[in-house]
Backbone as CSV, one residue per row, in Angstrom:
resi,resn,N_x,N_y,N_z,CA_x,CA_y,CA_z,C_x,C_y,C_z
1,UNK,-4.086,7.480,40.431,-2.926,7.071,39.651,-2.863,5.541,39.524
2,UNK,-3.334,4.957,40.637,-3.049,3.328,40.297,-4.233,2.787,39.349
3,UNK,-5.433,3.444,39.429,-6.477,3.049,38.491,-5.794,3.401,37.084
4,UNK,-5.235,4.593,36.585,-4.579,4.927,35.718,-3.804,3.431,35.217
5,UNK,-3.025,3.290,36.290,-1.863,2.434,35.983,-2.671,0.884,35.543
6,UNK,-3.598,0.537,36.453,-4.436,-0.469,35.853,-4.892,-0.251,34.159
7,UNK,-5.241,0.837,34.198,-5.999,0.557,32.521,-4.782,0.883,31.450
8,UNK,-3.395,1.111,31.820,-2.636,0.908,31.441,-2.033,-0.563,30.723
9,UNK,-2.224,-1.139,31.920,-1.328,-2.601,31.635,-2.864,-3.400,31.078
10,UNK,-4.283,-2.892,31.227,-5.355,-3.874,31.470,-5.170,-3.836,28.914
11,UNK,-4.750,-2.581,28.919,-4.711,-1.958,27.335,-4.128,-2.963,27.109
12,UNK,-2.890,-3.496,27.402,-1.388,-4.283,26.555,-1.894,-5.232,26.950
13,UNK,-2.597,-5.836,27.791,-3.442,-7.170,28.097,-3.879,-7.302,27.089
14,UNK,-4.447,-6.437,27.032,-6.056,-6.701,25.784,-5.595,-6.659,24.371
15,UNK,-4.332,-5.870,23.936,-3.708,-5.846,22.864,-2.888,-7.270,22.802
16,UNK,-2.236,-7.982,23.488,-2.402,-9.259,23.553,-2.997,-9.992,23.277
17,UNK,-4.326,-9.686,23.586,-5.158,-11.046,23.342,-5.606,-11.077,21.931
18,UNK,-5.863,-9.801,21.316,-6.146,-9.546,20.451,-5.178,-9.660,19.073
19,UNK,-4.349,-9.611,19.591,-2.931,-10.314,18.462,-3.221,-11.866,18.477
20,UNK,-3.291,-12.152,19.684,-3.848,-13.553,19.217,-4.790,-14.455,18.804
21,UNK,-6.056,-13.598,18.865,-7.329,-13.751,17.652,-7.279,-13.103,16.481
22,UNK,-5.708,-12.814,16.321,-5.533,-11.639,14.967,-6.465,-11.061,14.816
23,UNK,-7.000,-10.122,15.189,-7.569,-8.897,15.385,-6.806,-7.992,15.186
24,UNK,-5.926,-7.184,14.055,-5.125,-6.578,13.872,-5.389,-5.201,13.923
25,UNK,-6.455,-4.638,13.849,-7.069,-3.558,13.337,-7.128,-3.214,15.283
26,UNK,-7.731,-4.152,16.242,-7.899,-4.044,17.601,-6.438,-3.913,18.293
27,UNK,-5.834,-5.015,17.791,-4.549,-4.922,18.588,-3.870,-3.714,18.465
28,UNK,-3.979,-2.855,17.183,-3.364,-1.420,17.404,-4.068,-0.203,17.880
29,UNK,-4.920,-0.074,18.093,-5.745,0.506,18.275,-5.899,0.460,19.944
30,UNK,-5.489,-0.873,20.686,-5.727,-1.085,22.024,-4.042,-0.717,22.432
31,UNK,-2.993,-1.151,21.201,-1.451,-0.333,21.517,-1.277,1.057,21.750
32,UNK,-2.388,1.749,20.707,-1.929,3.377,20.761,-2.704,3.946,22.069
33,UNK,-3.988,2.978,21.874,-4.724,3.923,24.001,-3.740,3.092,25.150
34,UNK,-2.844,2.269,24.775,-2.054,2.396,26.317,-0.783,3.429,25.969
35,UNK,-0.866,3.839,25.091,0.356,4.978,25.051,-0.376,6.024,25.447
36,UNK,-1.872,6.008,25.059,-2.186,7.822,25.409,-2.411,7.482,26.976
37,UNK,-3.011,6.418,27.366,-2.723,6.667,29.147,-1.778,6.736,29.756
38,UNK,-1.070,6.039,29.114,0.883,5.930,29.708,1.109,7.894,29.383
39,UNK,1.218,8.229,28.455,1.489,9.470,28.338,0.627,10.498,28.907
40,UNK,-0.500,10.442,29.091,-1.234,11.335,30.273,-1.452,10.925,31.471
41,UNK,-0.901,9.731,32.641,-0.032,9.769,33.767,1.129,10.217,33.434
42,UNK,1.897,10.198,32.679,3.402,10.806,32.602,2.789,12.325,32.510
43,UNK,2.232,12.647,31.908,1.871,14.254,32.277,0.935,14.671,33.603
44,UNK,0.464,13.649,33.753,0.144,14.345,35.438,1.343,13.808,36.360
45,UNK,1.923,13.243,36.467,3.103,13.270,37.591,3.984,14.512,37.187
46,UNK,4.504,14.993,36.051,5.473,15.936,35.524,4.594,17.257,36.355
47,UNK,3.054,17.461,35.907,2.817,18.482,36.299,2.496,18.816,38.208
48,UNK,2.323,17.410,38.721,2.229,17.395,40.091,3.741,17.704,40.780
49,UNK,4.537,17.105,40.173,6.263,17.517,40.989,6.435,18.990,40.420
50,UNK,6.236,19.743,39.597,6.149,20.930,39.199,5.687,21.907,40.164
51,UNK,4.363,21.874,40.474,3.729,22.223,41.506,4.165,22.210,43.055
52,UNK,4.832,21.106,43.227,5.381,21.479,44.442,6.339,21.751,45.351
């Protein structure tokens, strides 16, 4: 989960940087994969407290 959480924040890093070499096409593209990791840790914690 914390590696998770790393490539989480390492995404909005990188979508950062990339807004600022206007790289526009990157910067969204590096926005929508920290939502799909943000949203599949949010689905493995939902399904781990489920479980127990």
């Amino acid at each position: 989960m914390a590696f998770l959480a790393f490539l989480v924040i390492f995404s909005f890093i990188l979508c950062a940087f990339a807004l600022g070499q206007e790289v526009f096409w990157l910067a969204g593209a590096l926005f929508l994969l920290g939502f799909v990791f943000m949203g599949y840790g949010l689905k493995l914690k939902r399904s781990a407290t489920q479980s127990a």
